[in-house]
Residue frames relative to the residue before (quaternion, step in Angstrom):
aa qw qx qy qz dx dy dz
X 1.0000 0.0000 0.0000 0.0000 0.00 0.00 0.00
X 0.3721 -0.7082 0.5582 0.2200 3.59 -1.25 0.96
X 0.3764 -0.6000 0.6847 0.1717 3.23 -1.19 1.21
X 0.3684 -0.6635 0.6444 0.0940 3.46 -1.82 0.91
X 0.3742 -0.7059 0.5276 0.2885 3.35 -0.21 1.38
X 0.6255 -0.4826 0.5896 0.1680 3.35 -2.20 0.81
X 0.5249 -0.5281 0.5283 0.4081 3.75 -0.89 0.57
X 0.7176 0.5897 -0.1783 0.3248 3.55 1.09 -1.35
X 0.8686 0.0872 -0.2869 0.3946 3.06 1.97 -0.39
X 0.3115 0.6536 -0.5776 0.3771 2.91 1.08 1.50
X 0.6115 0.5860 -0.3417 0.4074 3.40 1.30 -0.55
X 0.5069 0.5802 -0.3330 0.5437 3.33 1.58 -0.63
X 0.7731 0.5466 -0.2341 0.2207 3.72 0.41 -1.25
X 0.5160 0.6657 -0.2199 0.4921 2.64 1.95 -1.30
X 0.6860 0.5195 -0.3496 0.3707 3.43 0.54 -2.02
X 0.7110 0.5155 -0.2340 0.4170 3.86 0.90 -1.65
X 0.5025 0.5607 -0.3908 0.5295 3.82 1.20 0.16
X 0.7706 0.2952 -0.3196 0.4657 3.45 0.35 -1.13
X 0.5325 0.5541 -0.4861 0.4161 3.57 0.53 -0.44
X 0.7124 0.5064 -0.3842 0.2975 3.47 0.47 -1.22
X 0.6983 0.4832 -0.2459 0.4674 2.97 1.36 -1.58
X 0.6003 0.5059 -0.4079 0.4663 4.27 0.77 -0.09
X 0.5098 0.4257 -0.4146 0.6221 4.00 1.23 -0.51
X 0.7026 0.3473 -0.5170 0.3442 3.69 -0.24 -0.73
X 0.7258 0.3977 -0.4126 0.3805 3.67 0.05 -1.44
X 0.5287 0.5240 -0.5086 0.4327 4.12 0.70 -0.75
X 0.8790 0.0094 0.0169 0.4764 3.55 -0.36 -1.26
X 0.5136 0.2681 -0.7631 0.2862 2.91 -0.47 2.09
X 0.5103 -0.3750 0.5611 0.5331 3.82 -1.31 -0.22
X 0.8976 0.1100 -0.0342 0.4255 3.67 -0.33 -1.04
X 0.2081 0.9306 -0.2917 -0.0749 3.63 -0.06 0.62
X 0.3782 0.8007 -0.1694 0.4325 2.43 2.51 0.27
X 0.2481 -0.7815 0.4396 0.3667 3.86 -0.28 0.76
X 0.8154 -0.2296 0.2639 0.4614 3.34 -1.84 0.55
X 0.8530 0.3909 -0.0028 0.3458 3.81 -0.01 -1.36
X 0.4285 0.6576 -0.3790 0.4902 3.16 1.81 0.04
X 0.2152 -0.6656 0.6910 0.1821 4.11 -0.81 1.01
X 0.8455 -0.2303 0.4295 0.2181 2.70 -2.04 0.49
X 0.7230 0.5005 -0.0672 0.4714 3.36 0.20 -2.01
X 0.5894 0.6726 -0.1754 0.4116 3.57 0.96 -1.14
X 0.7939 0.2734 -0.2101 0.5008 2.68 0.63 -1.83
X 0.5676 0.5992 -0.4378 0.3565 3.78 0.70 -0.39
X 0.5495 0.6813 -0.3127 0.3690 3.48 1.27 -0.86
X 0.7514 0.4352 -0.1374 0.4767 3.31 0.97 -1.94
X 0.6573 0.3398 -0.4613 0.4895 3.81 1.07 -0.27
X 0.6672 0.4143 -0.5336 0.3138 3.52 0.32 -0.33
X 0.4571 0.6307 -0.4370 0.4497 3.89 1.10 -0.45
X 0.5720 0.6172 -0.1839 0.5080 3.84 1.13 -1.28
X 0.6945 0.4273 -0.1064 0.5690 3.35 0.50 -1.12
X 0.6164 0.4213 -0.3534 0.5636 3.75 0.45 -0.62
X 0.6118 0.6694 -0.3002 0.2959 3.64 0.41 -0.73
X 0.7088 0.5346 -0.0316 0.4591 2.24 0.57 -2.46
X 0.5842 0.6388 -0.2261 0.4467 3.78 1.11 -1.08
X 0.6760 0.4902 -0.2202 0.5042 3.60 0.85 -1.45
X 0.6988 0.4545 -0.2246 0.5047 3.82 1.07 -0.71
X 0.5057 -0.6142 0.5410 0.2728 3.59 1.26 -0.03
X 0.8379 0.3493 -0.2715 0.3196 3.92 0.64 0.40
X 0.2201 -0.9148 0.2611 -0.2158 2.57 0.25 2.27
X 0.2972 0.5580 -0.5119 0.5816 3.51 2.06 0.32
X 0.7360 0.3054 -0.3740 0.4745 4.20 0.20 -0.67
X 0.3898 0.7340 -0.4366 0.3446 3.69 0.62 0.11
X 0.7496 0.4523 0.0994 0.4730 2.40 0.94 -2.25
X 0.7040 0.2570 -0.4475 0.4879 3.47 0.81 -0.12
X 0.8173 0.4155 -0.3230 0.2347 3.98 1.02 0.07
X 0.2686 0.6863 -0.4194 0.5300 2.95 2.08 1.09
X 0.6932 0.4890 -0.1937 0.4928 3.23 1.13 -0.80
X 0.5200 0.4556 -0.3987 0.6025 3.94 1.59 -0.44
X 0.5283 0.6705 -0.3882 0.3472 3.93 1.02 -1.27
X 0.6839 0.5685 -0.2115 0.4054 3.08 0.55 -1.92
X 0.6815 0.5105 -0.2853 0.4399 3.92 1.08 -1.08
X 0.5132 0.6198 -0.2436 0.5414 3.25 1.21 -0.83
X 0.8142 0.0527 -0.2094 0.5389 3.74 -0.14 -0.37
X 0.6355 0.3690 -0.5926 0.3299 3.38 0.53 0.11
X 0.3497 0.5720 -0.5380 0.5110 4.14 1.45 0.56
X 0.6802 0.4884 -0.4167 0.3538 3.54 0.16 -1.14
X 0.4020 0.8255 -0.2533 0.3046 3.26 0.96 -1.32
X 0.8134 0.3545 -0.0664 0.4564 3.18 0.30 -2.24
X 0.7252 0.4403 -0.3287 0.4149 3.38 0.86 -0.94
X 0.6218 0.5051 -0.5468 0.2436 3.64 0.75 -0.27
X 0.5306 -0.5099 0.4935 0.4637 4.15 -1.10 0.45
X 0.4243 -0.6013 0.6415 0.2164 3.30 -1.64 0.67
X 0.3076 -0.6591 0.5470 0.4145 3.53 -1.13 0.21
């Protein structure tokens, strides 16, 4: 028989996802998959960052505004000049 998760632990499950997924993008060089845009990734840190915000912990803000910031300053390069 399936048990019906608690609000309490999906809310747990969720929280232990984003963490996982803020440790990965911090400490790897490349943690982004193949198929991840640009745009994408900017999406998923500001989504991060919104989180991270709602919990009051803003040293991890701060270190993925600063991955953000790498991110479009890539986009940046790749658009053609006129």
């Amino acid at each position: 028989m399936i048990e019906k998760m608690t609000q309490e632990a999906m809310d747990n499950y969720l929280d232990q996802t984003l963490i996982e997924a803020y440790d990965m993008i911090i400490l790897d060089n490349d943690p982004w998959p193949s198929s991840f845009e640009s745009k994408k990734k900017i999406k998923f840190i500001q989504q991060l960052v919104e989180y991270f915000q709602g919990r009051e912990e803003y040293e991890r803000c701060a270190q993925l505004l600063t991955i953000q910031k790498k991110v479009i300053h890539e986009l940046d390069n790749r658009k053609p000049s006129n």
